[in-house]
One Martini backbone bead per residue (centre of mass of N, CA, C, O) as a GRO file, in nm:
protein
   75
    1UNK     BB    1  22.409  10.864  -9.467
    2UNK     BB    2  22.210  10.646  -9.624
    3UNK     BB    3  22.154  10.294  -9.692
    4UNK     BB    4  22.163  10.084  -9.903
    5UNK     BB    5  21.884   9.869 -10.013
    6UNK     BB    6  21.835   9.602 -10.070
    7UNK     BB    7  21.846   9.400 -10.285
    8UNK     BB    8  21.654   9.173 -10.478
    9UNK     BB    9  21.548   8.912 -10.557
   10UNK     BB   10  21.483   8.689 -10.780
   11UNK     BB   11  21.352   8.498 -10.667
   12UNK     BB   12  21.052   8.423 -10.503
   13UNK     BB   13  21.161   8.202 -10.285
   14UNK     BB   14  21.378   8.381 -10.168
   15UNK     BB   15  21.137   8.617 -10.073
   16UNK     BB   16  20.955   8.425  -9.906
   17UNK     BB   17  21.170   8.341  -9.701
   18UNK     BB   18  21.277   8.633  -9.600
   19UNK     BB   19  20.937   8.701  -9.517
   20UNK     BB   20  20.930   8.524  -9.314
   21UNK     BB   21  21.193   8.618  -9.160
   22UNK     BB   22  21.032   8.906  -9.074
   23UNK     BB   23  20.794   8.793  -8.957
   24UNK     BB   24  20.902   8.664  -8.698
   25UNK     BB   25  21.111   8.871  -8.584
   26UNK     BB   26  20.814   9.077  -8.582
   27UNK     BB   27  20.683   8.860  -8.332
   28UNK     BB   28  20.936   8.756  -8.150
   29UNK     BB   29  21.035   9.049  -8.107
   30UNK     BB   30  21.225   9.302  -7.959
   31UNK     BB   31  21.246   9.574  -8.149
   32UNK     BB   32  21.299   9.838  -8.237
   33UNK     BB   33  21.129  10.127  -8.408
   34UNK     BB   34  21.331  10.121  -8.648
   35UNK     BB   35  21.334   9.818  -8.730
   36UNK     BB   36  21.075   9.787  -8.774
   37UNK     BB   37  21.016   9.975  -9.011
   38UNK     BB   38  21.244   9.857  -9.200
   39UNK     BB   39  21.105   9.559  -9.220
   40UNK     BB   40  20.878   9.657  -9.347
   41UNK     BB   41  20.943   9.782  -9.593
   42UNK     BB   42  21.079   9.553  -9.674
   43UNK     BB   43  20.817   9.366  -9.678
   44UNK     BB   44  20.685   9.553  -9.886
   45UNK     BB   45  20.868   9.439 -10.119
   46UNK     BB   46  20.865   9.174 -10.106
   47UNK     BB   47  20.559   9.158 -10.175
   48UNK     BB   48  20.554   9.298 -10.456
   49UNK     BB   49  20.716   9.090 -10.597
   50UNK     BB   50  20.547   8.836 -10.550
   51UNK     BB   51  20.306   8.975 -10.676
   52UNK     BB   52  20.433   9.008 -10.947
   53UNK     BB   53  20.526   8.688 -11.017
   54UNK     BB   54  20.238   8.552 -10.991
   55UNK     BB   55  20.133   8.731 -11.214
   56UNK     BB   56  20.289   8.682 -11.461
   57UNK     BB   57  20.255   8.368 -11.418
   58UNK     BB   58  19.929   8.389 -11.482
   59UNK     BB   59  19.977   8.517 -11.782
   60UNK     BB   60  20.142   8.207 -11.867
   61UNK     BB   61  19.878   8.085 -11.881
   62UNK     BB   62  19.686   8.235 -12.017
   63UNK     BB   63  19.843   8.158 -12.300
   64UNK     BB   64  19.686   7.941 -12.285
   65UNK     BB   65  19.552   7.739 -12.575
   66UNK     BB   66  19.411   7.448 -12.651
   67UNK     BB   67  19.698   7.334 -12.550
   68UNK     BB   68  19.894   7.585 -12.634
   69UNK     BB   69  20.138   7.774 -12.676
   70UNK     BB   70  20.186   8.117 -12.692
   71UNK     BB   71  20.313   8.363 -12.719
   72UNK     BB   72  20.494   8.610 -12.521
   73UNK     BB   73  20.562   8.944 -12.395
   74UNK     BB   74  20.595   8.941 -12.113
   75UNK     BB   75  20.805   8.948 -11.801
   0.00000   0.00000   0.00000
């Protein structure tokens, strides 16, 4: 029976605070060989969500038009 695996954060801010404690833990310590690849794991969810948020952010740069904002309908 194996364990759920942590929902994602809401925030961004969040996510990057995480994956770099995540990243720090995986540079900084001898981990077992299972803790590391879990963390990797986890480390690729949360840069994916980062990712994810970033460009969102970028999409609604993007609707910005001649100093308007105009509707957005993505995510």
């Amino acid at each position: 029976m194996s364990a759920e695996p942590p929902a994602l954060p809401t925030r961004y801010e969040d996510a990057l605070a995480e994956l770099e404690r995540l990243v720090q833990a995986m540079d900084s310590a001898q981990m077992p060989l299972d803790l590391l690849l879990d963390s990797y794991r986890r480390g690729a969810e949360l840069l994916e969500f980062c990712r994810g948020r970033l460009q969102a952010v970028e999409d609604q740069v993007k609707v910005l038009e001649d100093g308007q904002l105009k509707d957005w309908t993505g995510e």
